[in-house]
C-alpha positions in Angstrom: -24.3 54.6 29.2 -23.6 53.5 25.8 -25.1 49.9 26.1 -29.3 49.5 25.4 -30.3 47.2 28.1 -33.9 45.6 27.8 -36.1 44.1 30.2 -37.0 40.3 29.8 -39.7 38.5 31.6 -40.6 35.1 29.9 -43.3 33.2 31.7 -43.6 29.5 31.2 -46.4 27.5 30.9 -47.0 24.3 29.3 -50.3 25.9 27.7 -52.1 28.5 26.7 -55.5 29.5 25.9 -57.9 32.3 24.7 -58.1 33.4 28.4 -54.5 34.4 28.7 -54.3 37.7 26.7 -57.1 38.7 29.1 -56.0 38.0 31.9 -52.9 39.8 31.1 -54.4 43.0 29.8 -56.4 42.9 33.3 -53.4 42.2 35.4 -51.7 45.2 33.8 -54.3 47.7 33.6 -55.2 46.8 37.4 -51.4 48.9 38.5 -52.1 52.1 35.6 -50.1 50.9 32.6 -51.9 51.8 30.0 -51.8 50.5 26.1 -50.8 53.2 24.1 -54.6 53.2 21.9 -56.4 56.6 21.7 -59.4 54.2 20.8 -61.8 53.1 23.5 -61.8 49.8 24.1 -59.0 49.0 21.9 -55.6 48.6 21.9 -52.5 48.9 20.3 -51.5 46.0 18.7 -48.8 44.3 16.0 -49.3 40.4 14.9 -46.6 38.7 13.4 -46.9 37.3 9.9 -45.2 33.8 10.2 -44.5 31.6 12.8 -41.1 32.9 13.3 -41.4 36.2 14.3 -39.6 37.9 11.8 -42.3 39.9 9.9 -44.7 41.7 11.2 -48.1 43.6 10.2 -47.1 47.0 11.6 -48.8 48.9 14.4 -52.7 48.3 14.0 -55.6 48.7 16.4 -58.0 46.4 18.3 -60.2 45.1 21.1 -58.8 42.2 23.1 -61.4 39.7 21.5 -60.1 40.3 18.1 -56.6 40.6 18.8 -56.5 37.6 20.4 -58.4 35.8 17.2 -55.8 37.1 15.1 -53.3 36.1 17.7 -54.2 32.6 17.0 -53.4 31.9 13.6 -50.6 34.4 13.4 -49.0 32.5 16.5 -47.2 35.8 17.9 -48.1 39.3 19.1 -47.3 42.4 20.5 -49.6 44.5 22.8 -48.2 48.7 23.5 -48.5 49.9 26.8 -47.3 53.1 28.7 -45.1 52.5 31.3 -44.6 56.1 32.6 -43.0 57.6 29.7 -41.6 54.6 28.3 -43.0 51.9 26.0 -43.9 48.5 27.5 -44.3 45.6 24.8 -45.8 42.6 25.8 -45.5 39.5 23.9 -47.9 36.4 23.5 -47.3 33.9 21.9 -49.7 31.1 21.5 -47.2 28.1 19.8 -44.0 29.4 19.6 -41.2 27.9 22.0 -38.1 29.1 24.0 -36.4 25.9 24.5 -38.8 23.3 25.1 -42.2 25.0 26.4 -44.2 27.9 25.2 -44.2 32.0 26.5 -47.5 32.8 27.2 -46.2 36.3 27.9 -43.3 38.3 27.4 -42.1 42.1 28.7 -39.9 44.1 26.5 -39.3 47.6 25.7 -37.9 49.7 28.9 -34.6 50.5 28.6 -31.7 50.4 31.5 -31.4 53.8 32.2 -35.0 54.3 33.3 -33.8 52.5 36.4 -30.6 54.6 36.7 -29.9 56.7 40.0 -27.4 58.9 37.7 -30.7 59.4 35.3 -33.5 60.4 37.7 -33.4 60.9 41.4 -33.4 58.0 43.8 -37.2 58.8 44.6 -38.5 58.5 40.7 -36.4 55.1 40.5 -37.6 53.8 43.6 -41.1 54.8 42.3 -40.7 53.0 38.6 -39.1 49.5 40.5 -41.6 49.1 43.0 -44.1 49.4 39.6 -42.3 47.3 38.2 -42.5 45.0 40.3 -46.0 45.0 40.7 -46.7 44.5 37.2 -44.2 41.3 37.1 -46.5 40.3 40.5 -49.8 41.0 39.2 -49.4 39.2 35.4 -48.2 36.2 37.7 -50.8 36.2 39.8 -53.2 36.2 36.9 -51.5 33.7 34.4 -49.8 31.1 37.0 -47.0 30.4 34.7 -44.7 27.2 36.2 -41.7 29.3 36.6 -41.2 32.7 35.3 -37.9 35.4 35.3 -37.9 39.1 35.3 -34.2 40.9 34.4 -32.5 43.7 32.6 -30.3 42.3 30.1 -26.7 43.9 29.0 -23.6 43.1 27.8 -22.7 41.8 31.4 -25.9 39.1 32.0 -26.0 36.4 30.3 -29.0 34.0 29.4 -28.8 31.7 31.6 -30.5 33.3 34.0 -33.7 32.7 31.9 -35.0 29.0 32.8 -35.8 27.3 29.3 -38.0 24.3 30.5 -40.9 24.1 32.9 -39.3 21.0 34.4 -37.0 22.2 37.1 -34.6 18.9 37.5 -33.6 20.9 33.4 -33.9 24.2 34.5 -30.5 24.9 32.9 -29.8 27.9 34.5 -26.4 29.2 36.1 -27.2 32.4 38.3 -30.8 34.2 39.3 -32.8 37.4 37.8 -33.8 40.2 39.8 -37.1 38.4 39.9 -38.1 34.6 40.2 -41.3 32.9 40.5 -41.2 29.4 41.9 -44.6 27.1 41.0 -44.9 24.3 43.6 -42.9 21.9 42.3 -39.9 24.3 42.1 -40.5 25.1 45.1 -40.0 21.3 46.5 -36.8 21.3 43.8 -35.4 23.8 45.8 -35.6 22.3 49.5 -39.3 22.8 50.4 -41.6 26.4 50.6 -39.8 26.9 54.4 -36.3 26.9 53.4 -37.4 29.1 49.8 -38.6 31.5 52.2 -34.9 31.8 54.1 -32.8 32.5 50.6 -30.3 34.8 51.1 -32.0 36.9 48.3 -33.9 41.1 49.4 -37.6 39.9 49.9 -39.4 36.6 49.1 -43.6 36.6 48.6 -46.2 34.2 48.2 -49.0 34.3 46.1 -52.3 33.1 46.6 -52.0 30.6 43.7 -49.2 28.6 45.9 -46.1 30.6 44.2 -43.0 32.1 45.7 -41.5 35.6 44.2 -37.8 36.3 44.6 -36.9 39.9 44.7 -33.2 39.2 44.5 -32.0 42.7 45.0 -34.0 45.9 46.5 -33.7 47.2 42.6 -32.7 46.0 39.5 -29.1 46.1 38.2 -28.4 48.5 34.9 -24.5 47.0 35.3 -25.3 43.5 35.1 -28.3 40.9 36.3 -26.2 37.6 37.6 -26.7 36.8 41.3 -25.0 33.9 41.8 -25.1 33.4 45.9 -29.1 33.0 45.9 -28.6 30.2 43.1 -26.2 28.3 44.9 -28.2 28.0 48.1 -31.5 27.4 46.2 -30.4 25.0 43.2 -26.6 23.6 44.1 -26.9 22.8 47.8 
């Protein structure tokens, strides 16, 4: 299709800590991705050298314990996994900020045309969404970010469907992502859990930590991730 589209999924906190790396790796392994080690109980891993994320340590291998040690006073990290036969990269960063707050996690790596009805048959995409979706879920579930955003980014999105800020009165965003997790006091920004529950978005789920998930559309969108009727009812009315 000419265009490398990417998968983004920050997850706001205001904090982390030495549990969330864990939690994480359990959340993932817990639907079958698996991180791309041939090591037992290790994983493969890059740390960043600085605190801006432009150099990196190249592809090394450890347990969870030490990656996250490492993790620490290198501020950023990557973690491989398998998603199928595609590469999932997930990101934690302990200090480093988008916008105002920190990323305790980050997705990356899967490419548009994984979720392309012209690439594989309907079946095999439906298959590869619904895991996908179960991943986003799951790492929710397990981390409890304040808000959180799930998309596949192209020439036609924009970021403003990413929310920058943990507060949701700044939330600075101008259309939804294929996914969206409310915490509880996004949920009262947007009218209250009852009226959440009635967006005009494919599916909306709770989660036993008090949460609300989004599913915008029944799959994601390879030719562009801006849904713009689900924002105005939830964040202009």
């Amino acid at each position: 299709m000419g265009v490398d589209v990417f998968l983004i999924g920050p997850m706001l906190r205001d904090s982390w800590d030495d549990a969330t790396v864990a939690t994480a790796h359990e959340a993932l392994t817990s639907v079958g991705i698996e991180s791309t080690s041939d090591r037992d109980g290790e994983v493969a891993c890059e740390i960043t050298a600085d605190e801006d994320g432009y150099s990196s340590s190249g592809t090394s291998y450890a347990t969870i314990p030490e990656f996250t040690e490492r993790l620490y006073n290198a501020k950023s990290g990557d973690i491989h996994y398998e998603f199928e036969s595609e590469r999932l990269r997930v990101t934690h960063r302990s200090s480093a900020e988008f916008g105002s707050c920190p990323i305790p996690v980050r997705l990356g790596g899967l490419n548009a045309h994984f979720f392309d009805t012209q690439n594989s048959d309907e079946d095999t995409v439906d298959r590869r969404t619904e895991k996908l979706y179960e991943v986003f879920y799951r790492l929710a579930e397990a981390i409890d970010p304040d808000v959180a955003s799930l998309l596949l980014w192209n020439d036609h999105g924009r970021t403003d469907m990413i929310p920058e800020v943990t507060i949701p009165s700044e939330h600075d965003m101008n259309a939804l992502p294929w996914l969206l997790l409310l915490s509880e006091s996004w949920i009262d920004y947007c009218g209250g859990r009852e009226r959440v529950r009635q967006a005009p978005v494919y599916d909306v789920r709770s989660l036993d930590t008090g949460s609300m998930i989004l599913r915008v559309k029944e799959r994601p969108s390879i030719n562009g991730c801006r849904y713009d009727s689900g924002f105005d009812y939830l964040f202009d009315s």
